[in-house]
matplotlib code that plots the C-alpha trace (Angstrom):
import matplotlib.pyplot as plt

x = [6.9, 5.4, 2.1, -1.2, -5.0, -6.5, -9.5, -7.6, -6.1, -9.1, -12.2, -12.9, -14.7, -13.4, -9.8, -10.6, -11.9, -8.6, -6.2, -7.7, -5.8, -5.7, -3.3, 34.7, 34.4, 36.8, 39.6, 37.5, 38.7, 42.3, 44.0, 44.7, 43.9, 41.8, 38.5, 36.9, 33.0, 32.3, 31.5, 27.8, 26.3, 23.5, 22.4, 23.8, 21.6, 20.4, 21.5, 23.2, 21.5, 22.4, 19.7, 18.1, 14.3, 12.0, 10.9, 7.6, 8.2, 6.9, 8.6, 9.3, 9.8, 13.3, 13.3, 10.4, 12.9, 12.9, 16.0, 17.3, 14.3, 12.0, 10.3, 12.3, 15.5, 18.4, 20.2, 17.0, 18.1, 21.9, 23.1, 23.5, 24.7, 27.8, 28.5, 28.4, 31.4, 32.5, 33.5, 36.1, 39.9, 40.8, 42.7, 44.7, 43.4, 42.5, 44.4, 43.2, 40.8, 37.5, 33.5, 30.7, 28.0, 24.6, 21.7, 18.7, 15.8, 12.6, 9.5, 6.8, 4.2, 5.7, 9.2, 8.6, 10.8, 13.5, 13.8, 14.0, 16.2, 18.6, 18.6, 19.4, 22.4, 23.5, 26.0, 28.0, 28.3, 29.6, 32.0, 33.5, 33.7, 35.5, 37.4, 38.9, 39.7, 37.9, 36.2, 32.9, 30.1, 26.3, 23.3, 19.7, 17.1, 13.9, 13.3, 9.9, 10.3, 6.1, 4.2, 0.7, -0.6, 0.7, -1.8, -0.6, -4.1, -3.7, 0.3, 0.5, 4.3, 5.9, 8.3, 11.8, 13.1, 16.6, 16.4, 18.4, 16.4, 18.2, 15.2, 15.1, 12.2, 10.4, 10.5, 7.9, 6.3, 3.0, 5.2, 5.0, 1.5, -0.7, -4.6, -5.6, -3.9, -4.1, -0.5, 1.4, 5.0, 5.5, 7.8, 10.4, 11.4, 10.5, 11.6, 15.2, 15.8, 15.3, 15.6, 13.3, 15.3, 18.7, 20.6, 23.3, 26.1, 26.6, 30.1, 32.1, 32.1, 35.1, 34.4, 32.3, 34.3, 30.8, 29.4, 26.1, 23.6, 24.4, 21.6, 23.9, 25.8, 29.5, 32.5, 36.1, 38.8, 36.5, 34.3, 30.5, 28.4, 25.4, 24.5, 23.8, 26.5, 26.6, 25.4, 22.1, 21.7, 22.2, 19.5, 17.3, 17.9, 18.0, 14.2, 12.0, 8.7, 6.2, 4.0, 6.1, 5.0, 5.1, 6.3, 9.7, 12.5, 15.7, 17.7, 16.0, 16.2, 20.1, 20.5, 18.8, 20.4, 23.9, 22.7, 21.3, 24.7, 26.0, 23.4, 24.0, 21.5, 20.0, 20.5, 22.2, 24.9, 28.8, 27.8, 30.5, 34.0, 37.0, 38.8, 36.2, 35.8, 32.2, 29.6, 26.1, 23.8, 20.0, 17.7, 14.3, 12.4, 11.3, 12.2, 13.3, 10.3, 12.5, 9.9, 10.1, 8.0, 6.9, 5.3, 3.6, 0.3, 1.4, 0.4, -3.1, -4.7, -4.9, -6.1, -4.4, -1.0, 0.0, -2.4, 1.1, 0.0, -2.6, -5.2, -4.8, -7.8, -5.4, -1.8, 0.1, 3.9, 4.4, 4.2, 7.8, 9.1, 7.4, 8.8, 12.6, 12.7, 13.1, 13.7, 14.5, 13.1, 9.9, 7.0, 6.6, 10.5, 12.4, 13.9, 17.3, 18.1, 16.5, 18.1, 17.0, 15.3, 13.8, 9.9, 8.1, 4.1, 3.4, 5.7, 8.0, 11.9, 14.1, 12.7, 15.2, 15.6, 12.6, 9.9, 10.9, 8.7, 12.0, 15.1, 17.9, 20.5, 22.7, 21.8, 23.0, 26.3, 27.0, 26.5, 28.6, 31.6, 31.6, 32.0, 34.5, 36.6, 36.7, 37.5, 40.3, 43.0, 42.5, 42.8, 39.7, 36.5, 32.7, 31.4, 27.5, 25.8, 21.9, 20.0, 17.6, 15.4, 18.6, 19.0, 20.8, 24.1, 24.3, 27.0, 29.5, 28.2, 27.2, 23.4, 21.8, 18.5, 16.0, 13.4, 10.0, 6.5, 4.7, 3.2, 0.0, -1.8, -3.1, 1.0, 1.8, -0.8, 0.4, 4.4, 5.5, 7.7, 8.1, 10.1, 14.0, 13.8, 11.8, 12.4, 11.0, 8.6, 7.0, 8.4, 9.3, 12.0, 12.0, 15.0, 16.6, 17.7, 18.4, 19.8, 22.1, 23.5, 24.1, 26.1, 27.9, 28.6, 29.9, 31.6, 31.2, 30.7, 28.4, 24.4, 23.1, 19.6, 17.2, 15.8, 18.5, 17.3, 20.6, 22.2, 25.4, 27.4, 26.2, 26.8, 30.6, 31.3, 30.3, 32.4, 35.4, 35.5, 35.3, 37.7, 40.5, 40.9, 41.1]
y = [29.3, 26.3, 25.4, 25.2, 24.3, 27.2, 26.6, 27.1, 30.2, 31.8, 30.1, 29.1, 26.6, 26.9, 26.8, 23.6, 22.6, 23.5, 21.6, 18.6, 16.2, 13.5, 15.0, 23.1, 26.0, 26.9, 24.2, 21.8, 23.6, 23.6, 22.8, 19.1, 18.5, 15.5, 16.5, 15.3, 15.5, 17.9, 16.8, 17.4, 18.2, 16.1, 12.3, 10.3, 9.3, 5.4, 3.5, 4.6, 4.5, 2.9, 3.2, 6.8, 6.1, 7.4, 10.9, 12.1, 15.1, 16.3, 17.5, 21.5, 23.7, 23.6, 19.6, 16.9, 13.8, 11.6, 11.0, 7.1, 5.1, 7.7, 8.6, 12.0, 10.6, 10.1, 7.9, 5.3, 2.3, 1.5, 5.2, 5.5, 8.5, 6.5, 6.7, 10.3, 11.7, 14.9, 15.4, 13.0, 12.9, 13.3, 16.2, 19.3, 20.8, 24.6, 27.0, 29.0, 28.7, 28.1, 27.9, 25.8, 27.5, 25.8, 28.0, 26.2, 28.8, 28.5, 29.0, 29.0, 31.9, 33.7, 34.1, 37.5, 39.6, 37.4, 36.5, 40.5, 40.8, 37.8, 39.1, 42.4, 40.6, 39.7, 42.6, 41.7, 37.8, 38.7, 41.1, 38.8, 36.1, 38.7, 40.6, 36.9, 36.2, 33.2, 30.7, 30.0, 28.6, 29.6, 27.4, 27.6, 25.1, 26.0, 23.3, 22.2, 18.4, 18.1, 16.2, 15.0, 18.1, 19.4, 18.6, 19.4, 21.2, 24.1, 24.5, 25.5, 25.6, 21.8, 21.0, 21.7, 17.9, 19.4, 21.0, 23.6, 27.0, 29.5, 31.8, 35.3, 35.9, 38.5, 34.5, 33.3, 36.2, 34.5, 32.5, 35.3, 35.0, 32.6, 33.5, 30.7, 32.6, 35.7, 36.3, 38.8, 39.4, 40.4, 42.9, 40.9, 40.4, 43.5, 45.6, 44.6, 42.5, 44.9, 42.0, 40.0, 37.1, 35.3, 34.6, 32.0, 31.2, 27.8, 26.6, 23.4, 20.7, 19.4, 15.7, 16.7, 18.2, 20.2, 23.4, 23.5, 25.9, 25.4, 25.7, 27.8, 31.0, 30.6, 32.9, 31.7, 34.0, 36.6, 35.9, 34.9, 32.9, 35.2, 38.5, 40.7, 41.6, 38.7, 41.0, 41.5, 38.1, 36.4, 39.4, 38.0, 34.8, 34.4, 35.1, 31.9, 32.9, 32.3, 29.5, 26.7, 23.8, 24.7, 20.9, 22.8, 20.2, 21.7, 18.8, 17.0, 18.9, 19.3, 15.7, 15.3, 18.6, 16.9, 13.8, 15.3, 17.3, 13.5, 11.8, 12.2, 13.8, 15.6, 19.3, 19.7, 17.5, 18.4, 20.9, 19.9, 20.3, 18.1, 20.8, 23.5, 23.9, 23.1, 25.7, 24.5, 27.4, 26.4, 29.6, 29.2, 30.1, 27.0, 23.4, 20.3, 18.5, 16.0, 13.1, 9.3, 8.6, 5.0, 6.9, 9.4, 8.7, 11.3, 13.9, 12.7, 10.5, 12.3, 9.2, 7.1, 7.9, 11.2, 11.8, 12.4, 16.1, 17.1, 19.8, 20.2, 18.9, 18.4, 18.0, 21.2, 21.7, 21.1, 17.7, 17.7, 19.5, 16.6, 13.7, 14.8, 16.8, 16.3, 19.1, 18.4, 20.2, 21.1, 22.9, 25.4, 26.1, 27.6, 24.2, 23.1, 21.8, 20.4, 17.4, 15.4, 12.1, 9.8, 8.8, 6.8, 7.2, 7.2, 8.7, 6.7, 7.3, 5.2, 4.6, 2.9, 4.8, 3.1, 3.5, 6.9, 10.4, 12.3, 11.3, 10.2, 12.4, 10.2, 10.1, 13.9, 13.7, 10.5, 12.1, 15.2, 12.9, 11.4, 14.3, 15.5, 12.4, 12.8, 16.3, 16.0, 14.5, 18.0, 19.9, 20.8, 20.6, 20.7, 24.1, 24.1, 26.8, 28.6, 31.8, 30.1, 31.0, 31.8, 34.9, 37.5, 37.7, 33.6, 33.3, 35.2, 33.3, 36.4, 34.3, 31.2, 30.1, 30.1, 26.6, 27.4, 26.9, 29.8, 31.6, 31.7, 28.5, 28.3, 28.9, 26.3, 23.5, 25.1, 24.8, 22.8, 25.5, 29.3, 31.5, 30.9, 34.6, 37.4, 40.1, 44.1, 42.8, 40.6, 37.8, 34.3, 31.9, 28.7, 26.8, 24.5, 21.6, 19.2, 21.7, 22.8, 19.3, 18.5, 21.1, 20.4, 16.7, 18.1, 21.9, 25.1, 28.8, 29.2, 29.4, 33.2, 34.8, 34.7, 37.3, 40.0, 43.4, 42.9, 39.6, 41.8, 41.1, 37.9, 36.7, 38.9, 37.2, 33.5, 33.9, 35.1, 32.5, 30.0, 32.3, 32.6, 28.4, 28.2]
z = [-0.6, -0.1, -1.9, 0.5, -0.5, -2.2, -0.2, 3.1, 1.8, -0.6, 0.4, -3.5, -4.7, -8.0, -7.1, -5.3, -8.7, -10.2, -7.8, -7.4, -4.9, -7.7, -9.7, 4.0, 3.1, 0.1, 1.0, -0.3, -3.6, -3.4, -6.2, -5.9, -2.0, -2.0, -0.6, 2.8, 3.8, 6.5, 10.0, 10.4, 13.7, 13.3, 12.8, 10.0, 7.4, 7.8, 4.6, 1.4, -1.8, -4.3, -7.2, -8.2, -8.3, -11.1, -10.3, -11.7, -14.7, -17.5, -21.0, -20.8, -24.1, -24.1, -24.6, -25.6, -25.0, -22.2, -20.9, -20.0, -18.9, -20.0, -16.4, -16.3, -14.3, -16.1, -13.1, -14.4, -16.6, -16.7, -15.0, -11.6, -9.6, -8.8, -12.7, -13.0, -15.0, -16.0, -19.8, -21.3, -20.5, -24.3, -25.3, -23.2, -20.6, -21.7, -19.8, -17.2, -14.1, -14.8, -13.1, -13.9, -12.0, -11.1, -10.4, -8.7, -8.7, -6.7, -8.4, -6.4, -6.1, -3.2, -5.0, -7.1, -4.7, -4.3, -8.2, -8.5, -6.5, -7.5, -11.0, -9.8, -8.5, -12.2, -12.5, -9.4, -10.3, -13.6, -12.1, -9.8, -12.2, -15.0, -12.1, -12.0, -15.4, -15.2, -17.9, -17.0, -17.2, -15.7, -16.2, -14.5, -13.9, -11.4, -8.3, -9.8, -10.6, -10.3, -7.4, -7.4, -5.4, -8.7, -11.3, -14.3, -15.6, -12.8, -13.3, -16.7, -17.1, -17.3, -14.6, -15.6, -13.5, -13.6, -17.4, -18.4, -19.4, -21.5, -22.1, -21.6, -18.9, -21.2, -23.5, -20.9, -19.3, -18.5, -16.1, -13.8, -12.9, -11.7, -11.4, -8.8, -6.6, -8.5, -8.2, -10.9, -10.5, -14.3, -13.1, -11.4, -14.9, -16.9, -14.5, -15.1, -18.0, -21.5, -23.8, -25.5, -26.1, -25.4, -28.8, -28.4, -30.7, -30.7, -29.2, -28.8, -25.8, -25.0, -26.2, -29.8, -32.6, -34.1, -32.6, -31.3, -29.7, -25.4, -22.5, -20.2, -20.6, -21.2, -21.6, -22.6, -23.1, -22.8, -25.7, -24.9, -26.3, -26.3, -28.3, -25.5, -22.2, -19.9, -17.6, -18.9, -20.4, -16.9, -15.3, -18.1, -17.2, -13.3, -13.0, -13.8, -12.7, -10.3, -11.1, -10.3, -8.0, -4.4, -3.4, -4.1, -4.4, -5.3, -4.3, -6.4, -9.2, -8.9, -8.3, -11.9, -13.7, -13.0, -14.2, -17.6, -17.9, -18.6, -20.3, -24.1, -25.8, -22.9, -23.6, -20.4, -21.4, -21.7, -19.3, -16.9, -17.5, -16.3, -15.0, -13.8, -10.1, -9.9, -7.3, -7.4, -5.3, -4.2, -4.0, -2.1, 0.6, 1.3, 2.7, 0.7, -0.6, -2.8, -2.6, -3.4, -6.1, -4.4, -1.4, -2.9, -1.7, 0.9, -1.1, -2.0, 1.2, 4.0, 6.2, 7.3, 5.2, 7.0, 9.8, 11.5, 10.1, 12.2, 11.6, 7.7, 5.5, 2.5, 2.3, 2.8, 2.7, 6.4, 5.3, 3.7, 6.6, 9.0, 6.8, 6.7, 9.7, 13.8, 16.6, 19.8, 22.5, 24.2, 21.6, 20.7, 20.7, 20.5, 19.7, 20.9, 17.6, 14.1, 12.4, 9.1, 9.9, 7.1, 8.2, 5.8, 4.9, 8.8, 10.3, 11.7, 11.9, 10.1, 6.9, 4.3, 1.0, -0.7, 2.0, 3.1, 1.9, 1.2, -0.5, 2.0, 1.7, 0.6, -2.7, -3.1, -1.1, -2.5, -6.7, -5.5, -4.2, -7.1, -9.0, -6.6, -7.0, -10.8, -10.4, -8.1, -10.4, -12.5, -9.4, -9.2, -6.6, -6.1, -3.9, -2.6, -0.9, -0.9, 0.0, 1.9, 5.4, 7.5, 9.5, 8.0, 9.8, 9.6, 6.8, 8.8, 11.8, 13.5, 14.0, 14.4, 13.4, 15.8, 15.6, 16.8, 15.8, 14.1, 16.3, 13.4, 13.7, 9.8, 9.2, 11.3, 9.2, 6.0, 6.8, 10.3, 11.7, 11.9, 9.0, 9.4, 8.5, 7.3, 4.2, 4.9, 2.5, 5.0, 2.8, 4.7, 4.6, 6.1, 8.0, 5.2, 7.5, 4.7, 2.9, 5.8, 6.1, 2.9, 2.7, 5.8, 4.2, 0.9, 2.0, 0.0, 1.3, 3.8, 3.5, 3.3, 3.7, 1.3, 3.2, 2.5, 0.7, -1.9, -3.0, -4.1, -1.1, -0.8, -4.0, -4.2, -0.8, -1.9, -5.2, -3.8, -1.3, -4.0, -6.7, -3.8, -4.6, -7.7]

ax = plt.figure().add_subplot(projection="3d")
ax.plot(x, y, z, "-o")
ax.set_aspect("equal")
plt.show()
């Protein structure tokens, strides 16, 4: 979840020391139906952006190059997300449906339980993509793209900014702990995955003619392209640890992994194929925090910059929700509804994309079109969805999230609202209002609970529905 002051939450002097301020459902998919934004409920976004600003990232093991512009976003330079592309038209189409799947994991310190449980849900997402006879594809990336609450020295593990990770977890076990907050979740990892490491054979994009090494799980025809059963390498794969940056931004960080999967030499690239329905799935239990680098002094100067977030001594994550959030309705809610808004560095509504906290939307609806409109001429489509802080029940619309303050005050500092829903682990999710809309905008199966004890139905439901287009 969301990252607060260890002072507030520990009463440590030395953990002060060490985090310093300073620092349409499936018809979208149909085979050849052009594809039309959803409706949303809510108010439209203000302006349309038209340049990707730099986002703030460092290098991570599985890369030490920059990508375009070298500030960690690829759209910088000469790419825009209105140039995004999907791999070349040259040569047949391969037969057969296939998937490219993009996993977005959370991971933040209160994540252990969910991660174990997600890659407990490894067997039934391989068995829904096999049971299909599909070609796919799977890659991961975490929502850390850093933030200046963030400071490098007290968040040992670089933030992916939309890179690929093809390790096993058991590869970077000290990942799931973090002494600050002396958190250990070692075994949401051990527990499950039995394998040291993730071999991978090196395979062919469409558009090179040489075989390389890829940073994503594929199978074609049946034949992977890693030692062990999918199964088990995806279980080994889907849990990223728990030390991540709690300024989660997994917009953000899918905005930049499609971006890398076409910048050449990025090791994401050729990720994306031409013909491949494409699902991209958020998992967090937190809200959007995908910041503008320009107005990041947000996160550092708490006077005058966001005293629009009152009662914290230090900025918590309830600033994210209060810069891309409104509810209507009379406090403490519950409120009759919550919309995304874009409020610049004091709060007021409006903003334009480059003085506003958070990312306009636009900038992710507008990159997922574009894909979409590349895709379509191959018959194929773009499908997003999350398990995120929604009620269970809410994916088969059988519940609705309920908007209301926490009823903790210290919760309320550290988050600006009350858990979308809670695990019988006492674990919290929080509503994920930008999230909710951009799916509306773009369609895909519906959000489900991050909260639920299994992600098998979940995951078996959300695959079918995408499968049954195809």
């Amino acid at each position: 979840m969301g990252y607060r002051d260890p002072m507030t939450r520990l009463d440590s002097p030395l953990l002060a020391l060490l985090l310093i301020p300073l620092i349409p459902l499936i018809a979208i998919g149909v085979a050849c139906k052009p594809s039309t934004p959803g409706e949303s409920d809510t108010e439209a976004e203000s302006a349309t952006e038209t340049t990707g600003e730099a986002t703030s990232a460092g290098p991570t093991s599985s890369s030490d190059s920059e990508p375009t512009g070298g500030t960690g976003d690829p759209s910088d330079g000469s790419t825009s997300h209105a140039d995004v592309t999907t791999e070349t038209d040259t040569g047949p189409l391969p037969s057969g449906s296939a998937l490219d799947i993009l996993f977005v994991i959370d991971n933040s310190g209160t994540m252990g339980a969910a991660q174990s449980r997600l890659a407990a849900s490894a067997p039934a997402i391989i068995a829904a993509l096999e049971g299909a006879e599909l070609r796919y594809r799977i890659a991961v990336t975490t929502t850390d793209v850093g933030n200046p609450r963030c400071n490098p020295g007290s968040f040992p593990r670089p933030p992916n900014a939309g890179r690929f990770d093809i390790r096993s977890c058991r590869e970077h076990i000290e990942d799931f702990a973090w002494e600050p907050l002396m958190i250990e979740e070692s075994a949401a990892c051990t527990d499950l995955c039995a394998h040291d490491s993730l071999g991978v054979t090196p395979t062919m994009i469409q558009e090179e003619l040489g075989e390389a090494p890829r940073a994503w799980i594929e199978s074609d025809d049946g034949v992977a392209n890693v030692d062990i059963p999918v199964a088990e390498a995806l279980t080994c794969l889907l849990p990223q640890g728990v030390n991540g940056c709690g300024f989660e931004a997994p917009l953000e960080a899918a905005y930049l992994a499609l971006q890398r999967a076409t910048t050449p030499d990025e090791e994401n690239y050729g990720f994306l194929r031409r013909e491949a329905d494409l699902l991209v799935v958020l998992v967090t239990d937190e809200v959007d925090c995908s910041y503008v680098p320009n107005q990041d002094s947000i996160f550092v100067d708490p006077d005058p910059n966001w005293s629009w977030e009152p009662g914290a001594s230090s900025a918590t994550s309830a600033v994210c929700w209060n810069a891309g959030v409104q509810c209507d309705g009379d406090e403490p809610g519950p409120y009759t509804s919550c919309y995304a808004v874009n409020r610049d560095l004091f709060g007021d509504v409006g903003a334009g994309p480059a003085l506003s906290v958070l990312h306009h939307l636009d900038r992710y609806s507008e990159q997922l079109q574009t894909i979409i409109g590349d895709k379509q001429q191959y018959g194929a489509s773009v499908h997003f969805t999350a398990l995120a802080g929604v009620p269970e029940g809410y994916a088969d619309g059988q519940s609705e999230i309920a908007y209301l303050d926490d009823p903790d005050p210290a919760q309320q500092i550290s988050f600006g609202i009350g858990p979308g829903c809670v695990d019988g682990l006492g674990g919290r999710g929080l509503p994920p209002v930008r999230i909710r809309e951009l799916h509306d905008a773009v369609g895909g199966p519906q959000l489900d609970s991050i909260c639920l004890a299994s992600y098998d139905g979940a995951f078996t439901k959300m695959l079918g529905e995408v499968i049954s287009g195809l």
